[in-house]
C-alpha positions, 0 to 999 in steps of 0.5 A: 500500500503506497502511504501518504506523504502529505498526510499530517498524521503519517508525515508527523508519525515518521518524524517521531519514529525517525527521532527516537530512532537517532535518541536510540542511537545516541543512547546505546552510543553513549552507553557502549562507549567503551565498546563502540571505541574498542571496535573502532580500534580493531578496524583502525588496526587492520585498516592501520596500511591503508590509513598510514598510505592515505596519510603519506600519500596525502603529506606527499601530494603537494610535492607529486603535484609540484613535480608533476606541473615541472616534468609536463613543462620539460617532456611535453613540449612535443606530445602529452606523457601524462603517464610518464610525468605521473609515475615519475613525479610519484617516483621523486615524492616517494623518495622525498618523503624516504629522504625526510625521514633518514634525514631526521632519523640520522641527525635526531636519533645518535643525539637523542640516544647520547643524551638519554645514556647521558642522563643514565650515566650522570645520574648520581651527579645530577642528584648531588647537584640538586643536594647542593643547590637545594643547601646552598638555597637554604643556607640562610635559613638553618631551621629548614636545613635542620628539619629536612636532615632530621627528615632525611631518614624517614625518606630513606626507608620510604625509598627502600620501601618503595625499591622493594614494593616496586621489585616484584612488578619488574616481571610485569614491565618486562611483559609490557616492555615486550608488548609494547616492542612488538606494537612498536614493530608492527607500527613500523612494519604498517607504515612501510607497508604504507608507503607502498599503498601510498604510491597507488593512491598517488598513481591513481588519485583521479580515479579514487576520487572519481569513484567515490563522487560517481558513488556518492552521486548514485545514492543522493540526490543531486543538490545533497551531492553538491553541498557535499562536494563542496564542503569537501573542497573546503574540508581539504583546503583547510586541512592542508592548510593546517598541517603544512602549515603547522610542520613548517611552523614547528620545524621553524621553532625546534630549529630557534629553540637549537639556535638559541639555547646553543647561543645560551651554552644550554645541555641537551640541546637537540634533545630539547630541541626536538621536544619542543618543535613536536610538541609544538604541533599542538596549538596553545598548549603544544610549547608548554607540555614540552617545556614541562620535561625539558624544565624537569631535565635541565633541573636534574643536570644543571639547575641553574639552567632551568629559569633561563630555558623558562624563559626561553620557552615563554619568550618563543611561545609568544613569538609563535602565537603573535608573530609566526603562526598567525604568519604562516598558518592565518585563519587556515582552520576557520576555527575560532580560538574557543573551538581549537581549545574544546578541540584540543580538550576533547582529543587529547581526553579521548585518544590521548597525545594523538587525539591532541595533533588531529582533534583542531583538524577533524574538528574543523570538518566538524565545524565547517559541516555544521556551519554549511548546514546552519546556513542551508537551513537559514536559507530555506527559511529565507532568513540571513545567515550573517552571524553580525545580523544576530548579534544582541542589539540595545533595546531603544527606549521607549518615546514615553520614557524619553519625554519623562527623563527630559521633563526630570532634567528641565525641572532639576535645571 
């Protein structure tokens, strides 16, 4: 039987079914959380090749299509090689990126690796340091130095305690050191594996795009098909945007953060270096959580060193959040400074370090699809959909009120 759609009761019974239907959903969501994530991260563990090509082939593009655009100037003078300029140019960007990482690997890990044996080896002298600043800080006041040696005791048995409750857990973190080698193996084993996928999706990109618009275009209606388009355009432009952005700002403050506390005479300076221009990434908070365990580090070495690195960070920070990153970045987001901070919050208590890198990006797909819908409604509605048009505007006083106050001030002149 063919129902009514124009109907008022059959039209407002589909609605109702249609809304509690998303309540549902949302319920058993919120209510299987837990699950719902450990699902998710079972199907981003068997697709982790795929993700990792797509990420690689889509940070290598700009250089593949930069290529591309050179090789079609020099070898199509007399007649068209699309294939041949393609396979080349996704030939330069696979080494490229290749370079990038040796690169940093060859010059990052021997410094890392010797300043983490460093602090090892230097242990006790780095505790011996902090003893004597700790006295020579509260030499003028004796009374402090007499109740900490009369307190120094009980710290000891309370380390000894500890050292022997921590004693039958070393077989525990020896599994879990294992585990998390093999997790590392396999991450490693996902992304080369993923370099391969990422030359098929630059080989081929047209066509993955097309398939997936003729698909799209085959299940929607053709002004939803639209609107999707273009939010997707804009979904891209903003997170390209954002990410290259973001690496070059980072790189352009790890390598002043080296340059400067080189100048400074500052310990570990690669290390720290590399601390900060990664946690850099992360907008607002990015400088301060690597300042956090470069402060602790420099504390243990050299403490007199700590408060100039401090201020070192702060002054960079605020050289990145005024000068070089509304520079580089400008609004490639489209998200306002309240929004990245709930982004940042968000990701970062849901998916940890990682949700804190993409939270601002995958938002701001988040943001533009709702801002696009917001404005379709208005639009539907025949109303603006100017956010200036809603802002809260004064009340005018009323004329009454006005001759009243005039007859108030006439009488008191």
């Amino acid at each position: 039987m063919k129902v009514n759609w124009n109907e008022k009761y059959n039209t407002v019974s589909v609605y109702t079914i249609i809304t509690f239907a998303v309540c549902l959903a949302m319920i058993c969501m919120i209510a299987k959380f837990a699950l719902i994530k450990a699902a998710l991260a079972k199907i981003f563990s068997v697709l982790s090749p795929v993700i990792w090509g797509f990420v690689i082939a889509y940070l290598l593009n700009p250089v593949m299509s930069g290529t591309e655009k050179l090789l079609k100037k020099l070898l199509e003078r007399k007649k068209p090689r699309p294939k041949l300029c393609r396979v080349l140019s996704t030939v330069v960007a696979i080494i490229f990126g290749v370079a990038v990482i040796c690169a940093l690997i060859a010059i990052i890990v021997p410094q890392v690796l010797d300043s983490i044996m460093n602090i090892f080896n230097n242990a006790q002298t780095y505790m011996n340091n902090i003893i004597k600043w700790v006295n020579s800080s509260l030499a003028a006041y004796p009374e402090i130095v007499t109740y900490v040696n009369g307190q120094l005791e009980d710290i000891k048995s309370a380390i000894l305690s500890a050292v022997n409750n921590l004693i039958p857990k070393v077989g525990d973190w020896a599994v879990k050191i294992k585990d998390g080698t093999v997790g590392l193996l396999m991450a490693v084993k996902d992304f080369l594996i993923g370099f391969i996928v990422a030359v098929y999706f630059l080989l081929d990109k047209e066509q993955f795009l097309a398939q997936c618009k003729k698909a799209i275009t085959a299940v929607f209606p053709q002004s939803f098909c639209k609107g999707v388009f273009n939010l997707a355009d804009k979904t891209n432009k903003s997170i390209t945007g954002f990410i290259s952005g973001k690496i070059l700002d980072s790189f352009i403050i790890g390598v002043l953060c080296f340059i400067i506390m080189t100048i400074m005479d500052l310990e570990y300076t690669v290390l720290i270096s590399v601390i900060v221009g990664v946690t850099n990434i992360i907008p607002f908070f990015g400088p301060f959580i690597g300042a956090v365990p470069s402060a602790l580090l420099l504390l243990l070495s050299a403490p007199q060193q700590t408060l100039p690195f401090i201020i070192l960070i702060v002054a960079l920070q605020q050289f990145d959040g005024n000068i070089l990153g509304p520079h580089i970045l400008g609004d490639s987001t489209g998200l306002p400074a309240f929004w990245v901070m709930f982004a940042i919050f968000i990701g970062g208590g849901l998916f940890g370090f990682g949700g804190m890198l993409l939270g601002v990006p995958l938002f701001a797909v988040v943001y533009t699809f709702a801002q696009e819908l917001v404005e379709y409604l208005l639009r539907r509605k025949g109303l603006s959909h100017d956010t200036a048009d809603y802002y809260p505007v004064p009340k005018p006083p009323e004329p009454k009120e006005e001759a009243k106050s005039f007859k108030l001030m006439k009488k008191k002149k």
